[in-house]
Structure formats: structure tokens, C-alpha cells
C-alpha positions as CSV (number, residue, x, y, z in Angstrom):
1,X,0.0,0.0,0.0
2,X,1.2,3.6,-0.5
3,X,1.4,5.2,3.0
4,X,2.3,8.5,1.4
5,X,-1.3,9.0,0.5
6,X,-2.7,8.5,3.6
7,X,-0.2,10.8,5.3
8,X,-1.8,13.5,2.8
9,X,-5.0,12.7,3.1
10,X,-4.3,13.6,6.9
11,X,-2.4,16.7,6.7
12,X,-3.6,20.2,7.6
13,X,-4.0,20.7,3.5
14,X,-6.9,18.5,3.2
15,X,-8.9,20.9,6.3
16,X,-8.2,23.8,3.6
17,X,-9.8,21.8,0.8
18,X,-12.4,21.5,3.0
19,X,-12.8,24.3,4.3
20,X,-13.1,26.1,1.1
21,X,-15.7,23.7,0.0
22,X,-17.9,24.5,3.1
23,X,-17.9,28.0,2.8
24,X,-18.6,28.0,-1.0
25,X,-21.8,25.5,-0.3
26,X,-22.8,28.0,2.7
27,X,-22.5,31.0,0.1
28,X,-24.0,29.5,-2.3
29,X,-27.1,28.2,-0.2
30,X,-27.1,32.4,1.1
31,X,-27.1,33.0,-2.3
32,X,-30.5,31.0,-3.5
33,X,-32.0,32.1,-0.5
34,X,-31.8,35.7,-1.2
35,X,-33.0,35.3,-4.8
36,X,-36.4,33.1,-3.3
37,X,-36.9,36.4,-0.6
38,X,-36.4,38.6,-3.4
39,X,-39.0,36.6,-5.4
40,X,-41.6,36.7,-2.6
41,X,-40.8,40.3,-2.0
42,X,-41.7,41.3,-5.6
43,X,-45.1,39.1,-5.7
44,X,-45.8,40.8,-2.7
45,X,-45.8,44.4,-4.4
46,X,-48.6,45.9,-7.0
47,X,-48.1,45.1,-10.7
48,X,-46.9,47.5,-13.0
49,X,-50.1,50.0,-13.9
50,X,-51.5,48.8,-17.7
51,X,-50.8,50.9,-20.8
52,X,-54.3,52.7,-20.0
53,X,-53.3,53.7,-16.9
54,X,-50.3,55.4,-18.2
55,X,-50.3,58.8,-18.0
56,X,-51.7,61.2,-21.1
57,X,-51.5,64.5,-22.7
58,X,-53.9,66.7,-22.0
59,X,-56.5,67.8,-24.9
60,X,-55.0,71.1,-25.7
61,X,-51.6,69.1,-26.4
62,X,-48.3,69.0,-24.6
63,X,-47.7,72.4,-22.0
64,X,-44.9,74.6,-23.3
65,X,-42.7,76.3,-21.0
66,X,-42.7,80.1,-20.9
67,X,-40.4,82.5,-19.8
68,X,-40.9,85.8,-18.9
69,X,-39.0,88.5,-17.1
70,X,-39.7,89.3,-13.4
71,X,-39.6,92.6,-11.5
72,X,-37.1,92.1,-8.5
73,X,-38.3,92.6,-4.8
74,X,-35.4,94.7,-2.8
75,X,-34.8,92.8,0.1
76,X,-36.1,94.9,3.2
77,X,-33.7,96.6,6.1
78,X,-34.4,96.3,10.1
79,X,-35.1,98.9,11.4
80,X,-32.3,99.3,14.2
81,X,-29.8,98.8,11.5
82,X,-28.8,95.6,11.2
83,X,-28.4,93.4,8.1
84,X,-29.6,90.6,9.2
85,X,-33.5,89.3,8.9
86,X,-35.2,86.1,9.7
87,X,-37.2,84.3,7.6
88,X,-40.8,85.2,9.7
89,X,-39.8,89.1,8.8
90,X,-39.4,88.8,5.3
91,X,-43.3,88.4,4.7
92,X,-44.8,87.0,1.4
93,X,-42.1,87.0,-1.1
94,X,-44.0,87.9,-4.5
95,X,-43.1,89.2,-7.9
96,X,-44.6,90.5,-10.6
97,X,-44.1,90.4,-14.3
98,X,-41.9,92.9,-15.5
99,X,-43.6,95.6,-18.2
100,X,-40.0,95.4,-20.0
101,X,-39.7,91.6,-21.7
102,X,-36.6,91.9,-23.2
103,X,-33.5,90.0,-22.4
104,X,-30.6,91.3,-21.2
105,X,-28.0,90.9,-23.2
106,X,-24.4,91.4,-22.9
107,X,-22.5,95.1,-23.3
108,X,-20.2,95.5,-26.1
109,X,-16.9,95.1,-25.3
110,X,-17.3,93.0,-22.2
111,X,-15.8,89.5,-21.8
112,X,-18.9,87.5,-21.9
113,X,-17.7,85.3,-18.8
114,X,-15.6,85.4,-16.0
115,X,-11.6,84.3,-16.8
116,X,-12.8,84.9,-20.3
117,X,-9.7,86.5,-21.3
118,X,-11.5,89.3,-23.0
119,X,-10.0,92.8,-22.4
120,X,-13.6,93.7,-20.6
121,X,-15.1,97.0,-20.5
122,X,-12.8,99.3,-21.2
């Protein structure tokens, strides 16, 4: 007989084999479990809604997006002089639409954009 095997089969290299082999059955076993909770979990929710459901456009067709210019609101002053004001004293913050609609646009000769390397005004 050939002892040498044996003396192998013994040795602390074998536990490692099998070690290896427990811990990849336990991981997968984790593994399938978590994909059958996952499954419950998601017969467990509502179903997607149907293709009536879904949402539609309105009669009048899709809303377009407007843009208008607003008249600014100067922030107010306390009246002992400080700068500072809580939200509570601000009041209603409103605006209204500005009589002028044009856009501003930039001045001749400025840079167009900060670090623009333009000379600037001038």
C-alpha cells in the first residue's frame, strides 16, 4: 500500500480543501435564499399599472414652458440697522411680471464670462 497517500490525506492541506468547500456550499445556499426572498418580495408588491393607466397628454396638447422676465423685490432693512433678517420678517415673497420683456444681453466690449480673457469693458 502507498502510506504516502494516507499521510496527505491527513495533513492540515486536506482541512483547507475543506474548508473552502464549506464556505462556497454555505454562500451558495445564502445566495439561492436571497433570490427566493427577493421573489416573494416582488409578488408581494402591485403590478406595473396597464398601458391605460399610463399617463396622457392633456386635450390642448403637450404644455410649453414660458419664460418671462420678473420685477425684483429689494430685500427689506431692520429697522435698528442691522443686516440681518429672519425668515418670519421677510413676509410674502412675490413678484410681478416685468412691463419690459426683453433680455438682457451682454455690453459691447465686455468679456462675456468670467476668466474669459477678454480685455472687458474698457
Amino acid at each position: 500500500m502507498n502510506t504516502a497517500m494516507y499521510e496527505a490525506a491527513t495533513g492540515a492541506q486536506v482541512f483547507g480543501y475543506v474548508l473552502v468547500l464549506v464556505v462556497g456550499v454555505a454562500l451558495v445556499a445564502g445566495l439561492l435564499w436571497a433570490f427566493r426572498l427577493g421573489v416573494a418580495v416582488r409578488k408581494r408588491e402591485p403590478a406595473p399599472p396597464l398601458p391605460e393607466e399610463q399617463p396622457t397628454l392633456p386635450p390642448s396638447g403637450p404644455v410649453r414652458e414660458t419664460s418671462e422676465m420678473r420685477e425684483p423685490h429689494e430685500v427689506p432693512r431692520t429697522e435698528d440697522g442691522n443686516d440681518r433678517l429672519t425668515p418670519h420678517q421677510l413676509g410674502n415673497v412675490g413678484s410681478t411680471r416685468a412691463e419690459d420683456q426683453r433680455r438682457p444681453r451682454w455690453s459691447p466690449g465686455s468679456s462675456g464670462s468670467f476668466g474669459g480673457g477678454g480685455g472687458g469693458r474698457t
